[in-house]
C-alpha positions in Angstrom: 0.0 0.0 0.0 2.2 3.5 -1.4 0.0 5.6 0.9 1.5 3.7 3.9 4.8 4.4 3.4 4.6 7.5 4.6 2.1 10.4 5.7 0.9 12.6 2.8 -0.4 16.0 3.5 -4.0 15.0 3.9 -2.3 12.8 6.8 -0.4 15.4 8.1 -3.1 17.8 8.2 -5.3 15.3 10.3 -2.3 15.1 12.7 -1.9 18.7 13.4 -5.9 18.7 13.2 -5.7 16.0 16.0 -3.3 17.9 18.0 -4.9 21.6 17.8 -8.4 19.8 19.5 -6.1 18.1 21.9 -6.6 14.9 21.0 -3.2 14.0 20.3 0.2 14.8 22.8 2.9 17.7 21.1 5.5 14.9 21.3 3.4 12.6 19.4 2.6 14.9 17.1 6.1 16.2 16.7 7.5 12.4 16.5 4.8 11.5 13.8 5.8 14.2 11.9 9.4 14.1 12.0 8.9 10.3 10.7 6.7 11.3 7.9 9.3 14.3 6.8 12.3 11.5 7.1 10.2 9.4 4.6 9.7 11.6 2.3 13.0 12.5 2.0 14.0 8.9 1.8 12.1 9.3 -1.0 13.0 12.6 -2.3 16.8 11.3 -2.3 17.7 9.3 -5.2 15.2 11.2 -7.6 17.8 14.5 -6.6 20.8 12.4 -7.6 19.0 11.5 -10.8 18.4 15.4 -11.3 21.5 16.4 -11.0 22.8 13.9 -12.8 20.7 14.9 -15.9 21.1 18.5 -15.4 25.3 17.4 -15.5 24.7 15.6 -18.9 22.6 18.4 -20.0 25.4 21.1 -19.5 27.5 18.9 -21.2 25.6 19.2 -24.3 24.2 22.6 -24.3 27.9 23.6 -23.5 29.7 21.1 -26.5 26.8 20.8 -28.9 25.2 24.1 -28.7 27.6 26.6 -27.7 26.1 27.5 -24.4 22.8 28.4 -25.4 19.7 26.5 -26.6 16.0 26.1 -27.6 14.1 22.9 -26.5 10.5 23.0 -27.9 7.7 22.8 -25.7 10.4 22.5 -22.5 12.1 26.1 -22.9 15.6 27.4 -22.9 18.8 26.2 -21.1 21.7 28.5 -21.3 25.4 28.0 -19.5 25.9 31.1 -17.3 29.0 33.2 -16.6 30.9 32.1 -13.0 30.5 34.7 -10.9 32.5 36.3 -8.0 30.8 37.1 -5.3 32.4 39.6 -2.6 31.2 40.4 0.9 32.1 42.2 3.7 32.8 41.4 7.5 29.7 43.5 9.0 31.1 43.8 12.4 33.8 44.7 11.3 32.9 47.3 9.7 30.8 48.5 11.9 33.7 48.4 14.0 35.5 50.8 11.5 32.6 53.4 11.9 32.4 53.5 15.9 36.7 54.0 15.6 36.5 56.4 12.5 34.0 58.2 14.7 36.2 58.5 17.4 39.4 59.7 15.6 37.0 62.8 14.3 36.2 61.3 10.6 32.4 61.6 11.4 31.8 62.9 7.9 33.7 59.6 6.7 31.9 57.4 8.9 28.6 58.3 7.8 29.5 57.7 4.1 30.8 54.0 5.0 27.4 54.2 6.9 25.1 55.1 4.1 26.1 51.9 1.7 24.6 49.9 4.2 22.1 47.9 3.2 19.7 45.5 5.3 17.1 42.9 4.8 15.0 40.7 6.3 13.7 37.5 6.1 11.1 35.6 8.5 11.8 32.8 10.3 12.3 29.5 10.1 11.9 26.0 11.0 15.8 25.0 11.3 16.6 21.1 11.6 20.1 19.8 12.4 19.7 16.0 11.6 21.4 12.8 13.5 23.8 11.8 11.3 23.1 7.9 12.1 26.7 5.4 10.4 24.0 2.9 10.1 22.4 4.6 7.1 
């Protein structure tokens, strides 16, 4: 039975339905949950290495065969991009630089270094850190 092997989202709905009206613990809950997830990307797992892999051999051939860039009818385009450098900054540090630029009297200095900053945001998260089990 494939809908055994693990909990699809009509499952996992019911589960947090069954905890929100109390019928079910948080550490049940939770446990079920973290099962289902570890299934699914049991699942998930071997169907990435077979994307990847294909994505490889297609580089190979857009690269070779097409000269970077190509037309796939009804699929779309695939193009090999530029590498790209990235650069960053140490943010402390810099901040660093202002609060002692500041202090030695380059206020007019400071606030320039100041006025290229740029920030974001971004909501939270759930974060998981697996086991890393040798048995697997």
């Amino acid at each position: 039975m494939e809908g055994d092997r693990f909990n699809t989202m009509e499952n996992s709905k019911s589960i947090v339905e069954q905890w929100q009206d109390g019928e079910m613990s948080s550490e049940v809950a939770l446990e079920m949950l973290c099962h289902s997830l570890d299934a699914v990307q049991n699942e998930l797992a071997p169907l990435q290495g077979l994307e990847k892999q294909t994505r490889d051999q297609l580089s190979q051939i857009v690269e070779r065969g097409f000269e970077g860039k190509a037309q796939v009818q009804g699929f779309g385009s695939l193009k090999i991009t530029e590498p790209v450098q990235l650069i960053s900054y140490d943010r402390k540090e810099l901040d660093e630089l202002v609060i002692e630029l500041v202090g030695q009297g380059q206020s007019e200095l400071a606030q320039r270094i100041q006025s290229f900053r740029r920030e974001s945001s971004r909501i939270g998260s759930l974060r998981i850190d697996r086991i890393r089990n040798n048995g697997k």
